[in-house]
Residue, then its C-alpha position, 0 to 999 in steps of 0.5 A: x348749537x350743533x351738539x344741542x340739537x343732536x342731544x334733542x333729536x336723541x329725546x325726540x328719536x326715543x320717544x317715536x321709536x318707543x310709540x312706533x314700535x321698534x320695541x314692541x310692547x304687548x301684555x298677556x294674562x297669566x292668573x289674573x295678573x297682567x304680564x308685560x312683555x317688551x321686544x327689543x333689537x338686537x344686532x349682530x354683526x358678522x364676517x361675510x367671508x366664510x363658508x357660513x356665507x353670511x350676508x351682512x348685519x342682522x336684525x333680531x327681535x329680543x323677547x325679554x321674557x323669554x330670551x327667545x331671538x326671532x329674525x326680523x332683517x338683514x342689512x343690504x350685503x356688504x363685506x365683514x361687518x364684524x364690530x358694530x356700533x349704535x348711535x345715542x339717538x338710536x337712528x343710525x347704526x355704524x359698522x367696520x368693514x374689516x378688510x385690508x391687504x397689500x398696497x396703498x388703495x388697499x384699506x378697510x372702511x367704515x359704514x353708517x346705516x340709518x335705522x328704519x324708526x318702525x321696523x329697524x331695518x337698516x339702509x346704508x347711507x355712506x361708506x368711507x377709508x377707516x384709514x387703515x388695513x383690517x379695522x376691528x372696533x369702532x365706538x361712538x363718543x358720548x355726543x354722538x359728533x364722532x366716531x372713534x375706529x381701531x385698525x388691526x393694522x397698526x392705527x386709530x382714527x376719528x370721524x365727524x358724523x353729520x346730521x344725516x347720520x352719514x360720516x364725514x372725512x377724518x382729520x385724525x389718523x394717528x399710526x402706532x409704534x411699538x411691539x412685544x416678544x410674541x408672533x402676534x406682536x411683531x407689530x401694533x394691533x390697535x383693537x380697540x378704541x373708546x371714550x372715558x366716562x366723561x368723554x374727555x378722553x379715548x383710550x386706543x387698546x393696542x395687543x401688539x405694542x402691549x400698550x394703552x395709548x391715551x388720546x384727548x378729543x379735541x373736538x373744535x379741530x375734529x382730532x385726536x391729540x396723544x396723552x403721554x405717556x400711554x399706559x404699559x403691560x407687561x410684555x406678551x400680554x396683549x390688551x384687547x378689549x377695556x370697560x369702565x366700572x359704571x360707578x367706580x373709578x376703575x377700568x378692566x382690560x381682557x388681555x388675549x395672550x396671557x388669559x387675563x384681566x387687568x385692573x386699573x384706577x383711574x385717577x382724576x386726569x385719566x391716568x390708569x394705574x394697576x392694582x390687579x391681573x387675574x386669570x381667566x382660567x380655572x386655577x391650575x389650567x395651562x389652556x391658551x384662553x385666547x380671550x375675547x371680550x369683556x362687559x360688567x353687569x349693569x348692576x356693577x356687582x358681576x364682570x364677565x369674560x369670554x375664552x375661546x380656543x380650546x376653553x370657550x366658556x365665559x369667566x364669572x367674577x365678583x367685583x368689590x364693592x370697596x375697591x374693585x378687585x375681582x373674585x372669580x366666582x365660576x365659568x360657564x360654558x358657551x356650548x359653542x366654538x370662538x365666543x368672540x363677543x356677548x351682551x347683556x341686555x339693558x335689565x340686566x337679566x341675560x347674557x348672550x353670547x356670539x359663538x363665532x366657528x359654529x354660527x350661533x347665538x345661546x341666550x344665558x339667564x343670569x341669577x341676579x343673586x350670584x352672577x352665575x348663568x344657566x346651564x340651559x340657554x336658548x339658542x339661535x342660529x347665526x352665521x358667523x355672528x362676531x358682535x351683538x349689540x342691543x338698541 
């Protein structure tokens, strides 16, 4: 009954948010014809520990015609809301607050805020442990009854959410194991954790144990049960980032030490098997890509994913219609520093990308046609911008 109402609320909030104006619908004339224009949200979440003094996460009006961003708010202050996440029903947004350190007290923690239906400006509502030190990912399952959090520090954890949008105690830390040949991996690194399409299960993306650990949700006893065996690398990859295909059976990983990307079927229990690795560099190039993010194009035609370092520019590849495998097509510099993270937007029509050590934000028209970006983006200025995610 319980995820029966939430699946109600969820149609009940978009219509009040579509009429209340937190997409904001307006028409202009251009040549007799009618134009409409949506206005859409965009949040950004940040590290407020940094000489760019940012305060929390911000709220930006998205101006689907013209890529343009205005500012709309800012959340109350709140310390290194780097990785966001947006509930189904679009009512509340959650944050990890990445912080950590010595001792036993000494964690990072996890906040929800309720999102104003008619401004989108964010109230928080409660703050919780994420269990462990320096949690970097969190995500929402499908229902909308849990959050799933990563912890750089070595471990994964899953949260009830209530009614109220507010998180509830966790009955599910489950700590990593593992390691790989390189400094950055004399221990796990959980950095991400998501569900299946089919929300059965959550795959936990560990850079330090060059792994892909596998868990079942179970959600009567609230918990995560571990699927053996996890998913291996080949050591000094370090996985990062993973998404899932919206049509095909496969699932790409960005592995941020070996500048690549990986793919992998996905059978019907949710096993992963490679079938492919593939730089994110120009052939020939020897760059540490330092590789960040990865998102596919709604469309299921373009993948995309970002470099930092030395490099800072997005790879384009082409994926197959037949099997998957990836073609690159290009790469697109971002006109910043530290590309930590980009979206796309819901149609499909712009990426935009978070340029994290020069605290901007450049919106890329994509060519529907060839996946490729614009060579003259829009930019807005952001401090310390390290996640975008869109209403």
């Amino acid at each position: 009954m319980l995820i029966k109402n939430r699946r109600i609320a969820v149609v009940i909030a978009l219509v009040l948010m579509v009429g209340a104006g937190c997409s904001k619908r307006t028409t202009e004339k251009e040549k007799g014809a009618e134009i409409v224009r949506e206005d859409i949200i965009l949040f950004v979440g940040t590290y407020t520990e940094t000489e760019a003094h940012a305060e929390g996460i911000y709220v930006y009006k998205f101006n689907t015609e013209t890529g343009a961003l205005t500012y709309s708010s800012t959340s109350p202050k709140i310390i290194n809301p780097s990785y966001l996440a947006v509930h189904p029903s679009k009512e509340f947004v959650y944050a990890v607050n990445e912080t950590g350190g010595e001792g036993d007290d000494i964690t990072g923690s996890v906040s929800a805020f309720k999102v104003d239906p008619v401004t989108a400006e964010l109230s928080l509502i409660n703050q919780v442990s994420s269990g462990g030190d320096w949690p970097c990912h969190i995500s929402i399952d499908a229902t909308g009854e849990f959050a799933l959090v990563a912890n750089y520090g070595g471990s994964v954890s899953m949260f009830p959410l209530k009614e109220d949008g507010s998180i509830g105690k966790t009955n599910s830390i489950i700590e990593h194991q593992g390691s790989g040949p390189t400094d950055r991996q004399k221990g796990p690194h959980a950095h991400m954790i998501i569900t299946s399409r089919n929300n059965n299960l959550a795959y936990a993306v560990d850079l330090g144990a060059d792994q892909i650990f596998s868990y079942k949700i179970d959600t009567t006893e609230k918990e995560l049960i571990p699927v053996e065996p996890g998913t291996n690398l080949v050591p000094g990859t370090g996985p990062r980032h993973m998404t899932f295909h919206p049509e095909l059976n496969t699932a790409y990983v960005i592995n941020e030490l070996s500048g690549t990307i990986t793919g992998f079927n996905v059978d019907v229990s949710g096993g992963l098997s490679e079938f492919q690795t593939i730089s994110t560099l120009p052939e020939g190039s020897e760059e540490f890509a330092a590789c960040a993010d990865i998102q596919i194009h709604p469309s299921g035609k373009y993948l995309y994913a970002s470099n930092r370092g030395k490099v800072n520019n997005i790879a384009i590849y082409e994926i197959s219609t037949s099997d998957g495998s990836l073609k690159l097509r290009g790469h697109q510099s971002t006109f910043g520093n530290g590309p930590r993270s980009f979206v796309i937007d819901p149609a499909g029509a712009y990426l935009l990308v978070a340029n994290q050590n020069t605290s901007n934000v450049f919106t890329f028209k994509i060519d529907p046609q060839t996946g490729l970006l614009n060579d003259n983006p829009v930019e807005t200025k952001t401090p310390t911008p390290v996640c975008l995610k869109f209403m």
